[in-house]
C-alpha positions, 0 to 999 in steps of 0.5 A: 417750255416753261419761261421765267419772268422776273418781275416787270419783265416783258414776255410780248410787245404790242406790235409782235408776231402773234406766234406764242401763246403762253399758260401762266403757271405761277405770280401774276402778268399784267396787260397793257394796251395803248389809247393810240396817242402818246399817252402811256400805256394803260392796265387793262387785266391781271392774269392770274395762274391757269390764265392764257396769254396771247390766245386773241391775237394767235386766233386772231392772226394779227400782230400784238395789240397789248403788251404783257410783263410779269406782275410784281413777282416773278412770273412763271409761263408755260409757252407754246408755240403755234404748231403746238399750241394747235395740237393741244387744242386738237388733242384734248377738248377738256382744254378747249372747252377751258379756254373757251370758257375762259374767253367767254368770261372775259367777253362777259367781264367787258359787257359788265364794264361797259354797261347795259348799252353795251349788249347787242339787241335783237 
């Protein structure tokens, strides 16, 4: 189903069940995550529109470990459920490979950010 967000708007919290994952069709959504103190909550990543959301955590099975609001427009997601989020996944390997495409990307965007130390040596 599709979901409006008006800006600002939370479409999860940290600490939420990891049961939706959502695929942003329109504005921005941002990403925020916690340092563990009373700090307030830091930005970690900008989704634009073809981005998923809450894809780590649903295959993580853990709950929310970041929150995600609309950016500074409204924002437009398409919201799956789990059952029909792994139906999609089942059913179209384009999709799948797209999403693990995507992951893979961020994984590679986070090794650039951390550096050459951060790469694992054999």
């Amino acid at each position: 189903r599709e979901r409006r967000l008006d800006p600002g708007e939370v479409l999860f919290r940290i600490g939420d069940p990891s049961d939706i994952v959502a695929i942003l069709l329109e504005g921005s959504c941002q990403v925020f995550r916690s340092d563990g103190s009373s700090n307030p909550l830091a930005l970690m990543a900008t989704l634009r529109p073809g981005e998923s959301i809450g894809e780590v955590a649903f295959f993580s099975a853990l709950p929310r470990r970041s929150e995600v609001r609309a950016g500074e427009g409204v924002a437009v997601a398409l919201v799956f459920d789990a059952g029909r989020f792994e139906e999609l996944l089942h059913a179209s390997t384009e999709f799948s490979h797209g999403l693990l495409r995507q992951l893979a990307l961020r994984v590679e965007t986070l090794y650039s950010t951390l550096g050459p130390a951060s790469h694992p040596r054999r």
